[in-house]
SEGU-320077 format. One record per residue (C-alpha): x, y, z; residue number from 1. Coordinates in pm, whole numbers, always signed. Example, Ala and Ser with C-alpha at 12.3 -4.5 7.8 and 13.67 -1.06 7.14 Angstrom:
BEGIN
c1 | c2 | c3 | k
+1230 | -450 | +780 | 1;
+1367 | -106 | +714 | 2;
END
This chain:
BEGIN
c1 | c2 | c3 | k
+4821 | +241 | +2446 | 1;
+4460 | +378 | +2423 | 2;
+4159 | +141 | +2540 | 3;
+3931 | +389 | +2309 | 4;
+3781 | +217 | +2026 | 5;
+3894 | +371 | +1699 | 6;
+3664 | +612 | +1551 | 7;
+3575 | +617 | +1196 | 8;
+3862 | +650 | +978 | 9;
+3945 | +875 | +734 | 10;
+4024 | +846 | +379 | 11;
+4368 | +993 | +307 | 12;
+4511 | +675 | +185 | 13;
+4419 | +340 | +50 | 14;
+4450 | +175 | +354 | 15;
+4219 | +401 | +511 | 16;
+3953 | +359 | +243 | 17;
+3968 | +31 | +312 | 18;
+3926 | +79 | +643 | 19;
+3677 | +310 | +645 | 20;
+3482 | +59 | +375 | 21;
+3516 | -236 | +665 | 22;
+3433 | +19 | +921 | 23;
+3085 | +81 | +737 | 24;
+3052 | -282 | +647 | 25;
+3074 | -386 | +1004 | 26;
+2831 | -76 | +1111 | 27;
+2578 | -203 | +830 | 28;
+2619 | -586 | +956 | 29;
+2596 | -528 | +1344 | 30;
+2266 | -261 | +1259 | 31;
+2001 | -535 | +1342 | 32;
+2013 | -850 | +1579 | 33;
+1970 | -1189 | +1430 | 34;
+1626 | -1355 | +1506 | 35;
+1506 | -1671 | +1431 | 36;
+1185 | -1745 | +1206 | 37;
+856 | -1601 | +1368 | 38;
+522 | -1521 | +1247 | 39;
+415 | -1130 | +1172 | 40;
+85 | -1184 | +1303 | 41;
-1 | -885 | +1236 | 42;
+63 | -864 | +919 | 43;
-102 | -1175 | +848 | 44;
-421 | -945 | +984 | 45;
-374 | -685 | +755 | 46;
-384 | -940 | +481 | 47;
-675 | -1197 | +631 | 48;
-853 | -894 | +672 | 49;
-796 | -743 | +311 | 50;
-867 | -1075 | +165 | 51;
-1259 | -1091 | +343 | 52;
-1308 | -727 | +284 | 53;
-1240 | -776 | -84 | 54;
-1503 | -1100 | -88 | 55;
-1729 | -907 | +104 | 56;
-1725 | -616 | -145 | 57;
-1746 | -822 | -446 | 58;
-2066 | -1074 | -337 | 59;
-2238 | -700 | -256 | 60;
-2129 | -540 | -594 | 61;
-2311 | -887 | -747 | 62;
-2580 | -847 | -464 | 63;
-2610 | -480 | -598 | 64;
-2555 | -551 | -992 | 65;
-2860 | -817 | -1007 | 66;
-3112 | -635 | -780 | 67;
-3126 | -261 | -882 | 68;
-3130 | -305 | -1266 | 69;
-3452 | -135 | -1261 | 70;
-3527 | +103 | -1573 | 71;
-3671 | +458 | -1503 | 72;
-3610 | +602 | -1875 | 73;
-3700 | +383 | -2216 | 74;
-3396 | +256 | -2385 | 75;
-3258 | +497 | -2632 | 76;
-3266 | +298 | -2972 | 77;
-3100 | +607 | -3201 | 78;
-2744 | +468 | -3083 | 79;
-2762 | +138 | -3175 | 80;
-2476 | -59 | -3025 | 81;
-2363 | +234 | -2810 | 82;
-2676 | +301 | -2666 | 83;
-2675 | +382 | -2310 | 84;
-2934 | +299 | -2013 | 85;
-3009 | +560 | -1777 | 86;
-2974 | +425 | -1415 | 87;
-2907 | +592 | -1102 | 88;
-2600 | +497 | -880 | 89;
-2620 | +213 | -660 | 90;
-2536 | +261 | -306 | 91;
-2224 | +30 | -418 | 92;
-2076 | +275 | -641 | 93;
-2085 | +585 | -426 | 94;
-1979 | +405 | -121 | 95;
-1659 | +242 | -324 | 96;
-1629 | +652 | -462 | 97;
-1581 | +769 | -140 | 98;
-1367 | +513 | +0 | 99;
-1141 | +529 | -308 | 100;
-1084 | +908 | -259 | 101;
-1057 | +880 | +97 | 102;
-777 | +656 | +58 | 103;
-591 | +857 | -229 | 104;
-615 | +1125 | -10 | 105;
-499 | +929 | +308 | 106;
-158 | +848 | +74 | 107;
-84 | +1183 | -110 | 108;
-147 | +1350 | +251 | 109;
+45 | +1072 | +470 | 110;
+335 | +1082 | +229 | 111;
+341 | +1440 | +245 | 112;
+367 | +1468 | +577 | 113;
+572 | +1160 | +677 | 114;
+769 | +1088 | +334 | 115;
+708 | +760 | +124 | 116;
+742 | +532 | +466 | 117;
+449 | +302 | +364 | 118;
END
């Protein structure tokens, strides 16, 4: 009698589709060891830290929104309700730009490279 442990079975019959079903069911049960509960402290990080960046950005979009309203050209009155005002871009705007496009570009290029892992 052999002391090797049975390799993976194949499927010629029934009874070795069945055990080649338990063979993978035991593979995909013993794949990771139980733990008990524990914090992902790092993951509470990533979303502590999301959470005050996203504060921070909105008090300076208000900081920005109610201190550069300033008007360099004369309200165009032909449009009526449509009418636009010409302002330049607050430092708000371009900053959010870039970041925006630096982080689409950070995903299309990361899951290019490394697949969809995140």
């Amino acid at each position: 009698m052999s002391t090797v442990p049975p390799s993976m079975p194949s499927g010629d019959s029934p009874q070795k589709a069945r055990q080649f079903y338990d063979y993978l069911q035991a593979h995909q049960q013993t794949m990771y060891h139980p733990d008990t509960w524990h914090v992902r402290w790092l993951d509470l990080a990533w979303l502590w830290g999301f959470l005050i960046t996203l504060a921070a950005v909105l008090l300076w979009w208000i900081w920005q929104y109610r201190t550069t309203r300033q008007r360099i050209y004369e309200v165009d009155t032909f449009g009526g309700y449509t009418t636009e005002l010409a302002r330049p871009s607050t430092s708000f705007f371009i900053l959010l730009t870039i970041v925006l496009t630096g982080w689409a570009v950070a995903l299309i290029v990361g899951h290019l490279v490394w697949g969809q892992k995140f």
